[in-house]
Structures are given as structure tokens and as C-alpha cells.
ROTI-520391 format. One line per 10 residues: their letters; for each residue z, x, y of C-alpha. Coordinates in steps of 0.02 Angstrom, whole numbers, m for minus. Layout:
BEGIN
A = Z:X:Y; ...
END
This chain:
BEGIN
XXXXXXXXXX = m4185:m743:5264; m4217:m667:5098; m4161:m765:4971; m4003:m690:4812; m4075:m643:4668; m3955:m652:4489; m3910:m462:4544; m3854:m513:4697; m3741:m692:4666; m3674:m579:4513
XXXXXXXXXX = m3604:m429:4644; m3516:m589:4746; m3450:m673:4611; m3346:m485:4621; m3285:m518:4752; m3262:m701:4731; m3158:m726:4598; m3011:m665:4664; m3029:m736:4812; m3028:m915:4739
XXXXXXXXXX = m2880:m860:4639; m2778:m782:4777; m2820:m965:4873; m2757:m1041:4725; m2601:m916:4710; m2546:m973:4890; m2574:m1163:4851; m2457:m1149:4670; m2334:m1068:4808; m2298:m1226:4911
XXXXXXXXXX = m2342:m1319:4750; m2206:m1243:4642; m2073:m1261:4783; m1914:m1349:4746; m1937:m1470:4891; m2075:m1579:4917; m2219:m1523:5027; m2224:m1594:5214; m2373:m1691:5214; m2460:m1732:5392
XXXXXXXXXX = m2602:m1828:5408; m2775:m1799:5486; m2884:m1914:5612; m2975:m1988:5468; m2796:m2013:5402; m2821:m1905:5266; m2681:m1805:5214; m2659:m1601:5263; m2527:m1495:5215; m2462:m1297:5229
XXXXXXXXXX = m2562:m1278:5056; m2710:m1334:5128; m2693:m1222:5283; m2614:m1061:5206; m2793:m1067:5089; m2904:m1103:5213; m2848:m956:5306; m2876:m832:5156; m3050:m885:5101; m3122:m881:5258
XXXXXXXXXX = m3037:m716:5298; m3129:m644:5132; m3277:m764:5151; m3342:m700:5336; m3378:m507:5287; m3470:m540:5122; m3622:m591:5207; m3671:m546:5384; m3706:m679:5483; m3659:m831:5360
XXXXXXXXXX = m3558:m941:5450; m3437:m1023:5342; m3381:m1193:5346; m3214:m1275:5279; m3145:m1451:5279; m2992:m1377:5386; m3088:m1332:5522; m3170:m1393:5674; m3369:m1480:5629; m3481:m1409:5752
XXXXXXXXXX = m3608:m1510:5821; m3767:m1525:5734; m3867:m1437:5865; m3791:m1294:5797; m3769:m1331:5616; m3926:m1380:5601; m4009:m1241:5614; m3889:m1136:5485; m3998:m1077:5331; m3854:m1011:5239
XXXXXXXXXX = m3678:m1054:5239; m3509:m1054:5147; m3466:m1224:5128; m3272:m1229:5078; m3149:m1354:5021; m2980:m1241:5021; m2892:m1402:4911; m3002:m1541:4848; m2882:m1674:4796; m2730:m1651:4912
XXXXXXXXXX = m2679:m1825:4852; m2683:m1742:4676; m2572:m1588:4763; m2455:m1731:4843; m2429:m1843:4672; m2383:m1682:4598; m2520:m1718:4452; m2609:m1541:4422; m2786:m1631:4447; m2842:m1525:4619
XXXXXXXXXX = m2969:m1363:4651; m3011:m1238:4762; m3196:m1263:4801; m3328:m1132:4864; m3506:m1167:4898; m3656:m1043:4954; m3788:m1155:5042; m3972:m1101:5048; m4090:m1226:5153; m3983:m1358:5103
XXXXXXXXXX = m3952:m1318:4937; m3793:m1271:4818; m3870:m1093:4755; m3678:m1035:4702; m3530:m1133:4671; m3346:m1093:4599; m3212:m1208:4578; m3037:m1146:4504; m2900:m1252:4454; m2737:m1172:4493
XXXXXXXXXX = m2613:m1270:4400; m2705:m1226:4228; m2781:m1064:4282; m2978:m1130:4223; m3110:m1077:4356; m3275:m1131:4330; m3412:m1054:4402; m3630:m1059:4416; m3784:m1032:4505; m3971:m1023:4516
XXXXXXXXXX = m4014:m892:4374; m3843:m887:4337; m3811:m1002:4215; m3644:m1101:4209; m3469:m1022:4133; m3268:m1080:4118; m3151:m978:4116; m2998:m1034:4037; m2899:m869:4024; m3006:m774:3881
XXXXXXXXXX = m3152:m735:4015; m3321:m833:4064; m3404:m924:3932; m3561:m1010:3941; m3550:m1213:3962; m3695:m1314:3990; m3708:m1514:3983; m3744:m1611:3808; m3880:m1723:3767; m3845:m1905:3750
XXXXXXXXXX = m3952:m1908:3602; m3849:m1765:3528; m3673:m1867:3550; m3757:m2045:3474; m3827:m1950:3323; m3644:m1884:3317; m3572:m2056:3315; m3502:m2018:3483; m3497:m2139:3634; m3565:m2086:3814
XXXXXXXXXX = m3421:m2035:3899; m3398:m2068:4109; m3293:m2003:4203; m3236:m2108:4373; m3120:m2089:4514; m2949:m2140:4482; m2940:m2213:4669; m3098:m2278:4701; m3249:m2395:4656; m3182:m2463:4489
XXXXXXXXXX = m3274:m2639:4510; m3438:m2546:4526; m3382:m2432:4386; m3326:m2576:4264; m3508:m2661:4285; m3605:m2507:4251; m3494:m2463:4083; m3544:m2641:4035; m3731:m2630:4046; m3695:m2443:3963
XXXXXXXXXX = m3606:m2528:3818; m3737:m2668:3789; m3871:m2516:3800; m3802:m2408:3675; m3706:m2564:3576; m3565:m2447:3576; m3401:m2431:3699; m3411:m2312:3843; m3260:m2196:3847; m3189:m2172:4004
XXXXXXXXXX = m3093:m2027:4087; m3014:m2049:4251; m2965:m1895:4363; m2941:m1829:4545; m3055:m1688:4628; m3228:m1573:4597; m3164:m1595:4425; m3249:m1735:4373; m3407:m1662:4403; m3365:m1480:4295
XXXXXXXXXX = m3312:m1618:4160; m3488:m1645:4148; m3562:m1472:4185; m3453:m1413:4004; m3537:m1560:3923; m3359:m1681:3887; m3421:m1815:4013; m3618:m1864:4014; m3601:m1981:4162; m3508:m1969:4356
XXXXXXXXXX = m3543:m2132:4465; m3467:m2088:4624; m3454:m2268:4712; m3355:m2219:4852; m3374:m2092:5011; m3353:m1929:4993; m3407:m1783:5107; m3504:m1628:5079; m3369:m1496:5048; m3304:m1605:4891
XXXXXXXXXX = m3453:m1589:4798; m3551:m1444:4839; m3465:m1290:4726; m3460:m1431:4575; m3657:m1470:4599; m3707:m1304:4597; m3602:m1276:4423; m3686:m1438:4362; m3851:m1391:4412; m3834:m1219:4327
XXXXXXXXXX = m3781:m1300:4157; m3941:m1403:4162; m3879:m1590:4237; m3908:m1666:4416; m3810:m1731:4549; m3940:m1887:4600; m3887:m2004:4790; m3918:m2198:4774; m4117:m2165:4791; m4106:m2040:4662
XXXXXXXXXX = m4166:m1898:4757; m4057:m1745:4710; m3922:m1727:4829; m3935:m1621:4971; m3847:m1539:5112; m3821:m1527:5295; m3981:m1623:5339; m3900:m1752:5441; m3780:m1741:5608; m3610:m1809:5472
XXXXXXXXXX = m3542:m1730:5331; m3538:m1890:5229; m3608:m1897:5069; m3699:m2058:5007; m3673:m2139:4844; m3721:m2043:4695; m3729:m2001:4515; m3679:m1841:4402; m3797:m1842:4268; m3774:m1724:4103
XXXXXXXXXX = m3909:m1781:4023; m4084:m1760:4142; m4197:m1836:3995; m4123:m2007:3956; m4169:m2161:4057; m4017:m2169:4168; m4127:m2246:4297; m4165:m2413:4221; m3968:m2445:4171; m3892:m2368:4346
END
């Protein structure tokens, strides 16, 4: 399979960008309803609703021509086994609303998320926030860009040296449901480092991982499980603006290599020159 040069992720992102938005669109439609949504819940117990569905269907409607033969996976539909994922190259990985909690609580703080895969790796990524109309998007050769209304600009991650020498404090950003025990003894050993407090930001969704891609966050510990589809469009953007996305043995964090979509424990690193290592 040859591989997408700039040229080529540049002609998607075309086609791309609407498509996220019109996903979005569909989502702010249930969203913005008078009534609230009707919420079912999934075997994992997770929560689904129409939102969820009605952008599914769009993406991979205008995800499945793009690219011939790229199969595309999304958290709404059925995993296939492993004998057959496994041997996928390339792939769409999709996540039609990351944070559906977020959507439910009525709290703004959830994304569309699309992924290209490449041998296991995020090569493209966008994820667009519908409730504030920011998409941010990047890739290999790429580079990383928001869009807040006023077209792409460039974003890229900030140097913990760089925010000290500012008088500024390293900033993490954490789940507002899970893993605040491990969170709280990590922000101590941070502040003890740096002999200054760690600001924290809490937040639902991909979003805490673009937080660090546009250089307001320097560190994501994600504690807690998570599967593939909620990080993969966010690594790729984090990647492109020059940070990491590490698992528990920091090896950078990689996809479909196993017969589950879970992802292990890992870190969102701004910052790929300071000694994270010897504090995480």
C-alpha cells in the first residue's frame, strides 16, 4: 500500500472537513432540541443515543468512497474479529461522539473524532467541537492547525522550560470522571519538582488531548480505560504539533495490534524534552 504524501492528506482534508462538520450539524440537531435526548445504553453499559447514530451514519457514508478499499471502523458499529482486523493496513478509525456523557449533561465538552490508520499508526486526525464550532486538525507532514472560525492556524505544543522562565506553572489536564487519586499523587511529585503549583483543567472527550496539541496544557495522565477510537484523531493532532501520546511502558501508543480495542494507561506529553519519565 503506498503510503499519503502532504499532497495527498491535504486533498482529504477537502473532503473532510465538511464531513466532520455535517456530523457535527446532525449531533447540535438532537442537541439543541427542546426535549431531552432518549438515552439507551450499550452492553458495556455505556450510553448511545439518536446523535450518536444519526453521525455515525453520515461519516461512514462519506468515509467509504474516499479511499478504495479502507475499511472504516466506528465505535457504533459491530468489532470484527481480529482475524480480520488484523490484517487491515489502513483504516478509518471513527468516534461519531466522543463524550456522549458530555452530550447527555448538556455541558458542550464532546467531539466528533476521525482517524486515518497506517500500520498501526494515527497518520491524520480531525476532531471538531460542535457546540463552539473549533475543529482541530493534523498529520504526518502536515503540521497541526485550530480552527476557531477565522480559518486553520498553526498550533503546536510549548516547552516546559518556556512556561517556567515565564513564571508559569505546568498545567495538566485530567478526566473529570476518572482516576483523580492517581492524578492528585502525580500533581504532588510535579509540584515538589518544579516547587511551584500544578494548574489543573478538568474536561470531557479528545479534548483534553488538543488542549495540549495548542500548547495550554503540557501534561494528560489518562489513569483510566479508554478504547482506541477516543484517542486516535487527538494523537495524530498531538503528534503533528510536536508532543507524544506515551502507554504505561512509555512506548508511543499504538493501534490495532491486539484482538481488543482497549487502550492501556497512558500519558499526553507536550513537552518531548523534559524528564517526564523520572516524575511519572
Amino acid at each position: 500500500m503506498q503510503p499519503l504524501d502532504a499532497a495527498a492528506k491535504a486533498q482529504l482534508l477537502t473532503h473532510l472537513t465538511p464531513l466532520i462538520r455535517q456530523a457535527g450539524d446532525a449531533i447540535l440537531a438532537v442537541y439543541n432540541h427542546a426535549d431531552a435526548p432518549e438515552v439507551s445504553h450499550k452492553h458495556d453499559s455505556s450510553p448511545l443515543t439518536e446523535a450518536d447514530l444519526a453521525a455515525h451514519r453520515i461519516l461512514v457514508a462519506g468515509l467509504t468512497p474516499l479511499l478504495a478499499d479502507v475499511p472504516v471502523l466506528s465505535e457504533e458499529s459491530k468489532l470484527p474479529d481480529y482475524e480480520v482486523r488484523g490484517s487491515w493496513h489502513r483504516y478509518w478509525l471513527i468516534d461519531p461522539l466522543d463524550g456522549t456523557k458530555e452530550f447527555v449533561n448538556r455541558n458542550g465538552e464532546f467531539t466528533v473524532n476521525i482517524a486515518l490508520i497506517n500500520e498501526g499508526v494515527p497518520v491524520l486526525g480531525l476532531v471538531y467541537v460542535p457546540v463552539k464550532n473549533v475543529l482541530y486538525l493534523g498529520g504526518r507532514g502536515i503540521g497541526a492547525h485550530k480552527d476557531a472560525g477565522n480559518g486553520p492556524q498553526a498550533i503546536q505544543c510549548r516547552t516546559v522550560k518556556s512556561a517556567l522562565a515565564a513564571g508559569e506553572s505546568i498545567a495538566l489536564v485530567a478526566s473529570r470522571n476518572h482516576g483523580a487519586d492517581a492524578v492528585d499523587r502525580l500533581m504532588q511529585r510535579l509540584e515538589k519538582e518544579t516547587g511551584k503549583p500544578v494548574l489543573t483543567r478538568n474536561m470531557g472527550s479528545s479534548l483534553k488531548l488538543c488542549l495540549v496539541a495548542e500548547g495550554l496544557a503540557d501534561l494528560y495522565p489518562r489513569l483510566a480505560p479508554t478504547s482506541e477510537w477516543d484517542t486516535a484523531a487527538a494523537q495524530a493532532i498531538v503528534e503533528a504539533a510536536g508532543g507524544v501520546v506515551l502507554d504505561d511502558d512509555f512506548k508511543v501508543l499504538r493501534y490495532n495490534q491486539k484482538d481488543d480495542i482497549l487502550n492501556p494507561f497512558f500519558y499526553v506529553i507536550g513537552d518531548t524534552s523534559y524528564p517526564w519519565q523520572e516524575l511519572l
